[in-house]
C-alpha positions in Angstrom: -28.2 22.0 84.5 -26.3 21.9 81.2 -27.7 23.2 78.3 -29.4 20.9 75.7 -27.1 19.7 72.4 -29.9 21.2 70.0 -33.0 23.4 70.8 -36.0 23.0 68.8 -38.1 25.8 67.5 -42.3 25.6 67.9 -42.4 24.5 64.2 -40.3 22.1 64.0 -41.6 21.1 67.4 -45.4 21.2 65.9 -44.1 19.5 62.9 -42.7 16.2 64.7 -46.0 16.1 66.4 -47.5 16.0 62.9 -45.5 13.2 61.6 -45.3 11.0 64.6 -49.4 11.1 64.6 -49.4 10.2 60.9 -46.8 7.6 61.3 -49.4 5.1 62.7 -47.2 3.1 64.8 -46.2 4.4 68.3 -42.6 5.4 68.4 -40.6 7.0 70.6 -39.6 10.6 68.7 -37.4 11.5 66.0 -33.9 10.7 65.7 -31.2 13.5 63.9 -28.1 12.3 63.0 -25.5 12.9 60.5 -24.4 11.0 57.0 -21.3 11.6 54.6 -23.0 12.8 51.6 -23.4 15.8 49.2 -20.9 18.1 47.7 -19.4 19.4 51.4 -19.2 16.2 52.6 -22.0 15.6 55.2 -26.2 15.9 55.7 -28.3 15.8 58.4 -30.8 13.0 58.6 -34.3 12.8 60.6 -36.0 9.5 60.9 -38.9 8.1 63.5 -37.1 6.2 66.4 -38.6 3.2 67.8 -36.3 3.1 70.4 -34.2 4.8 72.4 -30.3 3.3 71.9 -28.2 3.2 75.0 -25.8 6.5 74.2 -28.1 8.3 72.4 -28.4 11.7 73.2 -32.3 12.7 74.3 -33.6 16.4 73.9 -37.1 16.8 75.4 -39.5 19.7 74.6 -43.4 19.3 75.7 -43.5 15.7 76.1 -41.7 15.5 72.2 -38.5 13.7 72.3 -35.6 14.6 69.9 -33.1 11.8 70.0 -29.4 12.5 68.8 -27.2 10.0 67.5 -23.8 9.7 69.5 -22.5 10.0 66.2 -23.6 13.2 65.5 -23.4 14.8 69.0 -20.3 17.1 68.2 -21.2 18.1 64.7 -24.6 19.5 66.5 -24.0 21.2 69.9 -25.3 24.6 69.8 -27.9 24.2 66.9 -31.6 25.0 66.5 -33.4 22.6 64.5 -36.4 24.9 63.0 -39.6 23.9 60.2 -39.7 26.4 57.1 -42.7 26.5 54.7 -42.1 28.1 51.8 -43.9 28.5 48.3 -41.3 25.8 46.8 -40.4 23.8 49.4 -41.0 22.9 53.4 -38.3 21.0 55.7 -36.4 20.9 58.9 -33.4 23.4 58.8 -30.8 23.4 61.5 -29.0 26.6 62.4 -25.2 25.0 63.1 -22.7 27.6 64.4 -20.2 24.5 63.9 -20.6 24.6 60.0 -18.1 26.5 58.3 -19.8 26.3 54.9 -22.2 24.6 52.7 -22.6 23.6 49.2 -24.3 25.7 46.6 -27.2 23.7 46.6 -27.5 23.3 50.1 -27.8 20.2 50.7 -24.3 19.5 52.7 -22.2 21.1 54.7 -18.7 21.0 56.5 -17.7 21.6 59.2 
């Protein structure tokens, strides 16, 4: 069996389980995908997915379904999407070995 395009920590796992309870309406998981943005030129994004598209990539972990955008599948092979809390600021954080550097904020990377 091949191995998964992303793994997902037990925080960010615990996390989407949050949000999808909160959200109100059923839905399918989360979707992570990639957008040109930022000062090194690209961001991930996570939104709730209603749906599952025909070539999207699916990453399951205790009944939790990740989906990845075709899009983004070969920006995101071999990344670990985590959840950090700290005292300013809490958010998904992907750990890409494909990025070759970020901005100073942050915010984008390149790869």
């Amino acid at each position: 069996m091949a191995s998964p395009i992303i793994t997902i920590s037990d925080a960010a796992l615990e996390r989407v389980q949050q949000l999808l309870a909160k959200r109100g309406k059923p839905s399918v998981g989360v979707k992570i995908g990639i957008r040109t943005r930022g000062c090194s030129g690209l961001s991930y994004t996570v939104e709730y997915a209603d749906e599952v598209s025909k070539f999207d990539e699916v990453v399951e972990k205790e009944g939790i379904r990740v989906l990845i955008d075709p899009k983004a599948v070969m920006f995101l092979i071999g990344t670990e999407m985590d959840y950090v809390e700290e005292q300013f600021k809490s958010g998904f954080v992907f750990r890409n070995p494909n990025e070759k550097g970020r901005c100073g904020c942050g915010e984008s990377f390149h790869v």
